[in-house]
C-alpha positions in Angstrom: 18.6 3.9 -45.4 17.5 1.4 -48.0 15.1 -1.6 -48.3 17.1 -3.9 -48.1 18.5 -3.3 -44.5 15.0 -4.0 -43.2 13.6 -6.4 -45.8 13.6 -10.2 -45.1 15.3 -12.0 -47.4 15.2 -15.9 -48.3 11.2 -15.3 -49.4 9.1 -18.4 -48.8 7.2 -18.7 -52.5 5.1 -21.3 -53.6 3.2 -21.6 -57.3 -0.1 -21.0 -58.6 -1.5 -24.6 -58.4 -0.6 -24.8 -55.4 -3.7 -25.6 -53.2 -5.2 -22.9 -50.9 -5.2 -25.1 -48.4 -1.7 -26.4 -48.5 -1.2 -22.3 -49.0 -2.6 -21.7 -45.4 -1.0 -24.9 -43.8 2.4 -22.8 -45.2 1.5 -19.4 -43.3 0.7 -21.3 -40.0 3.7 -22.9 -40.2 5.8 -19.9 -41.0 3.4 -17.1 -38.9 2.7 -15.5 -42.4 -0.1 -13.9 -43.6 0.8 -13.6 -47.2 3.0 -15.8 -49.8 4.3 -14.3 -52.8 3.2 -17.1 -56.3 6.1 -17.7 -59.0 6.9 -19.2 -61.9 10.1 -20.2 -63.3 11.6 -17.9 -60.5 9.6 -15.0 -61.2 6.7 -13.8 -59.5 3.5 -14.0 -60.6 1.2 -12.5 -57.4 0.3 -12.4 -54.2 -1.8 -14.5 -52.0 -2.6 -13.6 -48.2 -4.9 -14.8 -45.2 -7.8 -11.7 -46.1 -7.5 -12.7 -49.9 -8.3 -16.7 -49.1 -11.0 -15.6 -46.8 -12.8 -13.6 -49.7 -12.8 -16.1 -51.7 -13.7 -19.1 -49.6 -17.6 -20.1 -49.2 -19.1 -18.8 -46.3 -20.7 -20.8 -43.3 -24.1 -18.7 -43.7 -24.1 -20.8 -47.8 -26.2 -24.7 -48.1 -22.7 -25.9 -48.5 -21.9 -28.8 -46.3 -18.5 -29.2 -44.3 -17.3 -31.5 -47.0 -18.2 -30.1 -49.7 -16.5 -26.7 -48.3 -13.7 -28.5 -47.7 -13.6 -30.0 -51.0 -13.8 -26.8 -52.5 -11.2 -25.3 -50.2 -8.9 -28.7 -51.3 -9.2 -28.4 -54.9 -9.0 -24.4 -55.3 -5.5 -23.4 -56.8 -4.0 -20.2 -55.3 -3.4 -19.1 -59.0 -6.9 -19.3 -59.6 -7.6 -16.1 -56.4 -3.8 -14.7 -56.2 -3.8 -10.8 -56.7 -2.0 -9.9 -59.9 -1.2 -6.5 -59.6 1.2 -6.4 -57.2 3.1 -3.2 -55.6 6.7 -4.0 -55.6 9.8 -1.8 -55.1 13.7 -2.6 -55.4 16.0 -3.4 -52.5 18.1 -0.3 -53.5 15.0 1.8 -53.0 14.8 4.5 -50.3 13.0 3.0 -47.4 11.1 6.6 -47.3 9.6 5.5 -50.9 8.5 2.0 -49.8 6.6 3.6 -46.7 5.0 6.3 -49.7 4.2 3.1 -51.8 2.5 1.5 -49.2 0.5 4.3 -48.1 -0.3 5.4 -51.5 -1.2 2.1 -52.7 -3.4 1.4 -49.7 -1.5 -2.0 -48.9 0.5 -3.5 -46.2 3.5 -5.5 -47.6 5.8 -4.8 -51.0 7.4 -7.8 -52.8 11.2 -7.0 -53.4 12.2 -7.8 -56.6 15.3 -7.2 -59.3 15.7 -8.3 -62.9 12.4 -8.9 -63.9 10.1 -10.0 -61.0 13.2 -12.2 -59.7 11.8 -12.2 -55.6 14.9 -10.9 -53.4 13.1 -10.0 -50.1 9.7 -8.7 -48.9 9.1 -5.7 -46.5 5.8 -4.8 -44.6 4.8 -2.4 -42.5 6.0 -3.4 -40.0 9.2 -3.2 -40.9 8.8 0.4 -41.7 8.0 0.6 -37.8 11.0 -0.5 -37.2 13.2 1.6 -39.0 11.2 4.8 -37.8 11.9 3.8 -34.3 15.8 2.7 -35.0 16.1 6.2 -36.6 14.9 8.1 -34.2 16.8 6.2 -31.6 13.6 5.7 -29.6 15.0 2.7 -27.5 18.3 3.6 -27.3 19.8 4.3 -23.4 20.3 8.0 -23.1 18.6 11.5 -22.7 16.5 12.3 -24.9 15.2 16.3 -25.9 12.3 17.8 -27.6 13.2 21.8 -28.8 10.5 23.4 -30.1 11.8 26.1 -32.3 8.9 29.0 -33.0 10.5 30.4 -35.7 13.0 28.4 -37.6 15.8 30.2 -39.1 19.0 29.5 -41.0 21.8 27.7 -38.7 19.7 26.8 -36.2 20.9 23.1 -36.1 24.4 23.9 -36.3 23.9 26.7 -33.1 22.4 23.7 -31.5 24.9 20.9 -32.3 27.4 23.2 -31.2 26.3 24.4 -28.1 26.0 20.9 -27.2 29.5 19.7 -28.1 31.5 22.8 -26.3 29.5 21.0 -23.5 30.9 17.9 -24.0 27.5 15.9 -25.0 27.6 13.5 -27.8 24.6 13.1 -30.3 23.6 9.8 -31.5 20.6 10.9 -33.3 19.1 13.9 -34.5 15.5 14.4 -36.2 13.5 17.6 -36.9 9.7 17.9 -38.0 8.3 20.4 -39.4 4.7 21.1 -40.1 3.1 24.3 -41.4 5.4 27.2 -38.7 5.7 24.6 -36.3 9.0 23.1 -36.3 10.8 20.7 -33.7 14.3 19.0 -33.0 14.4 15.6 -31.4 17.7 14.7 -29.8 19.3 11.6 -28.7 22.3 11.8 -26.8 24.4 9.2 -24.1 24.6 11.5 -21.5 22.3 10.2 -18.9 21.7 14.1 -17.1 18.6 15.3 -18.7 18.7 17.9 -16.1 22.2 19.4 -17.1 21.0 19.1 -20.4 18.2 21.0 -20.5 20.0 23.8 -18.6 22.3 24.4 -20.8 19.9 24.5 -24.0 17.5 26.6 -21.9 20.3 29.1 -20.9 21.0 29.3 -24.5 17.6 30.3 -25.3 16.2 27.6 -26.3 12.6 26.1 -25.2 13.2 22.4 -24.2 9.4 20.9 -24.1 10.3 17.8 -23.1 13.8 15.7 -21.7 13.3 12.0 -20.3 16.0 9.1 -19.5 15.5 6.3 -21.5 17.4 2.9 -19.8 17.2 1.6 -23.7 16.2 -2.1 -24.5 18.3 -5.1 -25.3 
């Protein structure tokens, strides 16, 4: 799965003079919390909610509401953007933009091809949401946790085929391993968790956990 299946595309930008507050007017409007700043179609930085509120005189200063607000009016984005900006390419693995983000300690990634041209944007939340669409997590169906003690060679294809002599299709499968401890999630459409778990269980396997899941629209 790529960026680009999760990324939004169709980027709101705006340029480095423009005014912060003209900048926050633009994320209200939207719901944003962060604009991406170009120039002649390239970008240039970043600008979010947390970055205007660093920069923006406190209420505890001798300012006055006016001159705050003057302040506030007359302050170009360019002059507070980040520079440095993480960005990845909408051909990237998504499992590299979720390692970018983490490594790099931030939140969103500007999407970008042929020199800083802006395609798309993806956040973490968007991650979320392919996690969840991966595993199959609101999809309608049974649902099976296997823990495997010991994991061996052809496990997944004893348990893929146990499951299809019984006539159960698999819409997802996802194993996670950690130090010895390995586990198999399955998704499947057959609604009999109960049957299910039999049949994995006669064919020794330890089944920790089967649930119904009605799905969501």
């Amino acid at each position: 799965m790529d960026v680009k299946s999760y990324m939004t595309p169709n980027v709101v930008t705006i340029s480095e003079d423009t005014k912060i507050l003209e900048a926050l007017d633009i994320m209200k409007e939207n719901d944003f919390h962060r604009l991406p700043v170009v120039r002649d179609g390239k970008m240039v930085g970043l600008v979010t909610q947390e970055i205007i509120q660093e920069n923006s005189p406190s209420t505890a200063t001798s300012l006055s509401i006016h001159e705050m607000n003057y302040l506030l009016t007359k302050t170009q984005v360019g002059d507070i953007m980040h520079k440095k900006v993480v960005t990845i390419q909408a051909d990237d693995l998504l499992e590299e933009a979720a390692s970018r983000m983490r490594d790099q300690e931030v939140g969103v990634l500007l999407v970008v091809e042929d020199q800083d041209k802006i395609v798309g944007i993806i956040t973490d939340k968007d991650i979320f949401s392919a996690f969840i669409d991966v595993m199959g997590y609101n999809n309608k169906g049974s649902r099976v946790v296997i823990d495997i003690p010991e994991d061996q060679l052809g496990i997944l294809e004893d348990i893929t085929t146990i499951l299809a002599e019984a006539q159960i299709s698999i819409n997802q499968i996802a194993v996670y391993r950690k130090d010895h401890f390995t586990q198999v999630i399955i998704q499947m459409d057959n609604p009999d968790t109960k049957e299910i778990k039999e049949i994995l269980t006669t064919s020794g396997y330890t089944v920790s956990s089967a649930i119904y899941k009605a799905g969501k629209k």
